[in-house]
VOGU-3710 file (C-alpha; in Angstrom, 3 decimals, decimal comma):
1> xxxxxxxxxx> 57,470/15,863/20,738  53,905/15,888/20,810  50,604/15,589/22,853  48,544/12,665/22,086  44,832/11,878/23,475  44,771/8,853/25,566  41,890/7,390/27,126  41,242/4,975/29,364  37,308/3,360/29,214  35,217/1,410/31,556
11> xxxxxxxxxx> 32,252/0,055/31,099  30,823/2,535/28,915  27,843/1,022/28,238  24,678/2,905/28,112  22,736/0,800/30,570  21,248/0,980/33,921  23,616/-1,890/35,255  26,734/-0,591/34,816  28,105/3,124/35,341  30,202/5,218/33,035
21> xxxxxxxxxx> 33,787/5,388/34,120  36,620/7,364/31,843  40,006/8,776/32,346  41,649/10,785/29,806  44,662/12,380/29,511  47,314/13,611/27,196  50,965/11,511/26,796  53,823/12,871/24,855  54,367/11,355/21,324  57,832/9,158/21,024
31> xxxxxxxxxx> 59,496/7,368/17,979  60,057/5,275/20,848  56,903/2,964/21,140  57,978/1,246/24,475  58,632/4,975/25,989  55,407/6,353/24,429  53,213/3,761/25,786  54,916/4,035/29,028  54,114/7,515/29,406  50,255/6,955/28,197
41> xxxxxxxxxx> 50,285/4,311/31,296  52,251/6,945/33,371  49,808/9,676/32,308  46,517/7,269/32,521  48,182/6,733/36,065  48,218/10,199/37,469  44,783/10,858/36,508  43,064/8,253/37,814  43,771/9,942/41,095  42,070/12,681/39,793
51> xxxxxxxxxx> 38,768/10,621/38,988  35,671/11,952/40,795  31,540/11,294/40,806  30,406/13,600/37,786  26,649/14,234/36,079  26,696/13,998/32,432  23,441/15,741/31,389  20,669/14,192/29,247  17,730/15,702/27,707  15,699/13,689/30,226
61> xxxxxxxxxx> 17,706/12,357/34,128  21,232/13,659/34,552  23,485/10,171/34,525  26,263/9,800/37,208  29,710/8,723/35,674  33,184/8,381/37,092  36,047/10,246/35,293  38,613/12,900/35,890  38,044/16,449/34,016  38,936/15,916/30,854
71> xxxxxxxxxx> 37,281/12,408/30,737  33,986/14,114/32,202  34,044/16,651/28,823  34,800/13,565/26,671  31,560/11,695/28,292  29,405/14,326/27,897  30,339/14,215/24,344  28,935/10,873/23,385  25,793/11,669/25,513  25,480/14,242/23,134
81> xxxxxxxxxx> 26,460/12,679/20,099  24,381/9,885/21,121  20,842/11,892/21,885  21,184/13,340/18,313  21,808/10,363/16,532  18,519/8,877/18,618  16,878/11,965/17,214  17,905/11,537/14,110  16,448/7,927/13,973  13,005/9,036/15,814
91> xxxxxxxxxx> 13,061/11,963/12,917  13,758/9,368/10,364  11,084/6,792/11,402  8,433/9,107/11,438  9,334/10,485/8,028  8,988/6,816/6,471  5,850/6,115/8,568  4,058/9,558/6,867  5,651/7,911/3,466  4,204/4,411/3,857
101> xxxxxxxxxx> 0,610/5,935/4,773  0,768/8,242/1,793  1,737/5,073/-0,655  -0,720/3,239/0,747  -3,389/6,336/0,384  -1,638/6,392/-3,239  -2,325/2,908/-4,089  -6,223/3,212/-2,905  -6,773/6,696/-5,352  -4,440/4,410/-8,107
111> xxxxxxxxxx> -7,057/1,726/-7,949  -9,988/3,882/-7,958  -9,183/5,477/-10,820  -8,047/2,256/-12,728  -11,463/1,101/-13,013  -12,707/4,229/-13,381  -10,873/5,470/-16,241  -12,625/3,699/-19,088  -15,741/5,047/-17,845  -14,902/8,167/-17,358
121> xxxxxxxxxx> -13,249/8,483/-20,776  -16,114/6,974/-22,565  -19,331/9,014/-20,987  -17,068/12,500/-21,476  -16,352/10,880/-25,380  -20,088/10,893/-25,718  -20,826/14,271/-24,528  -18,374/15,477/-27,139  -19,631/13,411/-29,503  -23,162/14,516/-28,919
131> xxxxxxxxxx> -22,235/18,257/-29,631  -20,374/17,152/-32,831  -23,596/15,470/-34,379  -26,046/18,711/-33,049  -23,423/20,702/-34,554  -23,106/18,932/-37,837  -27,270/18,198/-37,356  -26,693/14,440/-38,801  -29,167/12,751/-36,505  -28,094/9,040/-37,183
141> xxxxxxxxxx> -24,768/9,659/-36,384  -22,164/6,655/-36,791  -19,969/7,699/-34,094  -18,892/5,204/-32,194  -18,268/7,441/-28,740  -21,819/8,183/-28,192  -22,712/4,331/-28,226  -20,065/3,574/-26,357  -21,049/6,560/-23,852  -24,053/5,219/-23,925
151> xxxxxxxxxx> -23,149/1,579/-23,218  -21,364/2,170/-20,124  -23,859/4,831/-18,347  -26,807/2,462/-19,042  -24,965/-1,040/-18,490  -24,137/-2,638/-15,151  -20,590/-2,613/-14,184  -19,864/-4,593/-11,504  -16,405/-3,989/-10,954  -16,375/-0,334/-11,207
161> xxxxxxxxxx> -19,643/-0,107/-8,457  -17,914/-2,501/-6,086  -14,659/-0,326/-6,631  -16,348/2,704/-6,237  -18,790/1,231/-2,865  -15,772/0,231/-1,284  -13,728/3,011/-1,555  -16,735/4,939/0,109  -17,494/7,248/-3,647  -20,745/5,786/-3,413
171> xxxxxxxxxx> -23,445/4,040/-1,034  -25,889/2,038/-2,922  -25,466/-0,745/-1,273  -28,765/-2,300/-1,108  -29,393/-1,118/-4,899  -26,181/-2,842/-5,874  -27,520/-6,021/-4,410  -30,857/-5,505/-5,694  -29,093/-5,222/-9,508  -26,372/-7,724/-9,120
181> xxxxxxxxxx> -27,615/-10,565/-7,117  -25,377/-10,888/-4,305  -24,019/-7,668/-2,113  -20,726/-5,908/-2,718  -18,473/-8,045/-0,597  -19,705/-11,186/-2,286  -19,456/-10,007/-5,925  -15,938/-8,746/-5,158  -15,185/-12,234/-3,454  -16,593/-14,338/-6,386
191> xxxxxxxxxx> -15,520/-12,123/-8,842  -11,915/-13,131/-8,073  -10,952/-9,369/-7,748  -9,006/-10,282/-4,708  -6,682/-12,134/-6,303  -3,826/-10,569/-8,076  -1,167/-10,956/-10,991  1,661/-9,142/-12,030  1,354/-8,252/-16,072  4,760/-7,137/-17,287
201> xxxxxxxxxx> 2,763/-4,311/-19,837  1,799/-2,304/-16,886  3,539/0,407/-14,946  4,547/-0,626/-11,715  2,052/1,149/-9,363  -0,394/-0,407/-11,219  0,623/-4,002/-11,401  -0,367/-5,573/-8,106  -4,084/-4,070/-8,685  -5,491/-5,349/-11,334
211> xxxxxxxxxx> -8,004/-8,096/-10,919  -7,438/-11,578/-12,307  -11,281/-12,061/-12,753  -13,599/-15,086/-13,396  -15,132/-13,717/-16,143  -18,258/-15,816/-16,284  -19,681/-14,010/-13,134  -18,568/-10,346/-14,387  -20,414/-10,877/-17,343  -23,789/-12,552/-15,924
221> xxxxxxxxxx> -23,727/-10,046/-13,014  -23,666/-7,210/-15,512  -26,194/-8,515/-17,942  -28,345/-9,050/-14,428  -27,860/-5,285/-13,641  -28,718/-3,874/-16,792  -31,635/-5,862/-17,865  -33,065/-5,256/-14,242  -33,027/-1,462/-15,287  -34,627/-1,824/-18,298
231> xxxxxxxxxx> -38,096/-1,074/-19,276  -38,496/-4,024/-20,809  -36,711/-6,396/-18,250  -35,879/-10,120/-20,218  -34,902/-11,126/-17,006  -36,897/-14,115/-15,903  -37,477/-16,372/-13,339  -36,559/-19,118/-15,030  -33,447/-17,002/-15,672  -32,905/-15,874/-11,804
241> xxxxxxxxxx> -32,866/-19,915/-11,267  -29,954/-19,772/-13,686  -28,035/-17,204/-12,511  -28,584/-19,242/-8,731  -27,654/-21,816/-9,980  -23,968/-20,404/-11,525  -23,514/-18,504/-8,201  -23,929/-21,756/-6,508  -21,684/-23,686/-8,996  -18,599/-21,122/-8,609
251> xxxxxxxxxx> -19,330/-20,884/-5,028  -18,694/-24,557/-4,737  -15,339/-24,608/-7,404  -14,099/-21,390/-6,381  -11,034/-22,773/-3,746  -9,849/-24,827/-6,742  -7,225/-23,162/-8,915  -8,934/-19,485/-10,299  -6,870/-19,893/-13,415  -8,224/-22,947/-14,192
261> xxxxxxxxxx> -11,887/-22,228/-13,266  -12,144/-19,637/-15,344  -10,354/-21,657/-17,995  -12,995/-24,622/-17,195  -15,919/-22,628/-18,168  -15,256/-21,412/-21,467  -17,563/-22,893/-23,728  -20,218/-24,278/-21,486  -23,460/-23,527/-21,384  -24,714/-20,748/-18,794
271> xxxxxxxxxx> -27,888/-22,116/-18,296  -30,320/-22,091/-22,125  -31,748/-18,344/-20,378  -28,678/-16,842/-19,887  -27,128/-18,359/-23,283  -29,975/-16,508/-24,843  -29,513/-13,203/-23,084  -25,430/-13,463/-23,376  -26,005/-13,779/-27,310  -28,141/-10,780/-27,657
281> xx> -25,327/-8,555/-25,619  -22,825/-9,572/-27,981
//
């Protein structure tokens, strides 16, 4: 025959209102059932004579517990067991809390360098470019990259400056509403950059960044910008009174459906000004 483990367990609940109680023992093994499990009960029996006050220690207050010897070693056991596992977890949670502030400190340099990109590529395309036509000493050069370089370090860029103001890579703030018209905040809030779609073409990381824009306002804002920094500025008043008067319009349609706002004003007129100055850029 054999020695099984039997235990007896009360209330082992790890809670200030109740208190720990175990007896454990060993019963011989029986093909028998009736005869084993009356000497578990016999065994359980003798031992509870045997139970005492015990300490089980704990990494922090030592918890009292009733049990006999072999009960007290089996207690101590799930303390044990049961301060790692809490490690564990505690361990665990701050791993995924270091994870969810790097994905979020992902996401920000992921967005940043979305709406940089194009500009980036483009001015560095240019400087190439440039050496390529020095080089080749062809003056009236037909490459495309150096107007394109051109383009987008002379033009305003709305989206890119309120990307780059917000994610603190520049501070022009009162410059950008000097250019624009309205200050960062509002431009990004009218804008529609806020609002977000999912495109299946794009990777993943990307998708929930990219702007579903209103692009009536992106394109008067830039034109704004860049004939502001011209030497020859064809922006006028009567044109300003325009562009007031757009902000104003969008400012009073904008809690309507985006989608269909921007949809709505394809094909009006901006204002005869703006019409004007919207032809020439294209």
């Amino acid at each position: 025959m054999h020695l099984v483990d039997v235990v007896l367990l009360a209330n082992y609940i790890p809670i200030h209102q109740v208190i720990p109680s175990l007896v454990c023992c060993n019963a011989k093994t029986d093909h028998n059932p009736d005869l084993e499990l009356a000497a578990a009960k016999k065994g359980l029996t003798d031992e509870i004579q045997s139970v005492s006050r015990v300490q089980i220690r704990t990494s922090t207050t030592p918890q009292d517990a009733y049990a006999n010897g072999p009960g007290a070693s089996l207690l101590q056991s799930f303390h044990d067991r049961f301060e790692k596992l809490e490690q564990q977890g505690m361990e665990q949670r701050e791993k995924v809390a270091v994870l969810e502030k790097e994905g979020v400190t992902l996401k920000e340099k992921i967005t940043v360098l979305w709406y940089l990109k194009d500009s980036a590529v483009a001015i560095r395309k240019r400087f190439f470019a440039t050496y390529d036509r020095k080089q080749d000493q062809v003056q009236n050069s037909k490459d495309p990259a150096i107007g394109q370089g051109n383009k987008v370090a002379h033009d305003g860029d709305v989206i890119t400056d309120v990307c780059l103001i917000e994610n603190d890579l520049m501070d022009y703030k009162d410059t950008f509403t000097a250019l624009y018209g309205l200050d960062w905040e509002s431009a990004k809030e009218l804008s529609g950059m806020q609002i977000y779609f999912y495109p299946s073409h794009l990777p993943t990381a990307l998708s929930n960044i990219i702007p579903l824009v209103y692009p009536h306002i992106i394109e008067v804002m830039n034109i704004r910008a860049t004939e502001l920094t011209n030497s020859v500025s064809g922006w006028t008043p009567e044109i300003e009174a325009e562009f007031c008067a757009l902000i104003g319009w969008t400012r009073w349609a904008i809690e309507g459906d985006p989608q269909e706002l921007a949809k709505g004003f394809i094909g009006k007129s901006y204002g005869k000004g703006l019409d004007k100055l919207l032809k020439r850029k294209i």
